[in-house]
Steps between C-alpha positions, in 0.01 A plus 500: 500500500193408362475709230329428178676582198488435131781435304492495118796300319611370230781206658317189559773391769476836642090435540516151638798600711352804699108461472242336700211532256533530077301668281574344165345757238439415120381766269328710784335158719643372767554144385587373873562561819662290741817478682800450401510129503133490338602699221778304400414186558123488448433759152169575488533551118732417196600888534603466863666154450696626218651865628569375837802295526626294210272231374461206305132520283418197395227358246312163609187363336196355740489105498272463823372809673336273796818396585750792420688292214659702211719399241830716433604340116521157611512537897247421702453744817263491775423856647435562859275842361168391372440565154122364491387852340736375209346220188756212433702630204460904605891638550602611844760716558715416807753683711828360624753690688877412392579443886227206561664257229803254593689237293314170539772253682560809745110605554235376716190612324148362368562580194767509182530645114763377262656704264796583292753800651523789310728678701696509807594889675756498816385797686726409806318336769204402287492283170235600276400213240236582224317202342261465221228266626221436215579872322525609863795693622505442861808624691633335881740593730736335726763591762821460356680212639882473379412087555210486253543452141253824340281376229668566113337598204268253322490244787166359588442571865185469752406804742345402830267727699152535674188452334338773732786714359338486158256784472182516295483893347144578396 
């Protein structure tokens, strides 16, 4: 049709379902605007990150901003986001989404947390696992499989995924 036309909503699937641009507004600014895709999977800002979607925040400390290393407790993780604006012991906060994580010995990514499970949720076809990873609660799902054993409560397990999947929030 070609007809421009702005839409105001509440429902975040609703938003990403039906738009082609987003206007992500905070207190009166527009905190982003992007498509669909951009918006969700590229925040611009804790704010955005954080009422889009659910998402893990997680706290890392600066080891060597040259060469994107952080420290998460014990864990060492290499960024694929620069953090060179950041001094080697400043706190970053980082941006996970549940989706991007996999159990190690299934996963194929560049990088891996251990922690212990806090909980396990069937919600039917997905398994949602929550973690605690250095004071971190960081939450992953998987498709349920009737042939995989789900994680139990105060196991020590390691969640796979992307280092490029690991966002730096400013």
């Amino acid at each position: 049709l070609g007809i421009t036309t702005v839409f105001v909503t509440h429902d975040q699937e609703e938003a990403l379902s039906i738009s082609d641009r987003i206007v992500v507004m905070n207190a009166g600014r527009a905190d982003q605007i992007g498509s669909p895709f951009e918006i969700y999977n590229t925040p611009a800002t804790r704010f955005v990150a954080s009422f889009v979607g659910t998402l893990n925040l997680i706290e890392g400390k600066v080891v060597d901003p040259d060469n994107s290393r952080i420290m998460i407790g014990d864990q060492d993780v290499t960024l694929k986001q620069s953090v060179t604006a950041y001094k080697p012991g400043d706190t970053v906060s980082l941006a996970l989404r549940p989706e991007a994580g996999s159990l190690a010995e299934s996963a194929k990514g560049d990088t891996a947390l251990t922690g212990e499970v806090i909980s396990v949720h069937f919600l039917g076809s997905v398994v949602r696992t929550r973690m605690n990873v250095a004071g971190n609660t960081i939450s992953f799902d998987m498709f349920n499989n009737p042939r995989r054993t789900s994680p139990t409560v105060g196991e020590r397990v390691t969640i796979s995924f992307k280092a490029s999947d690991l966002l730096v929030l400013p």
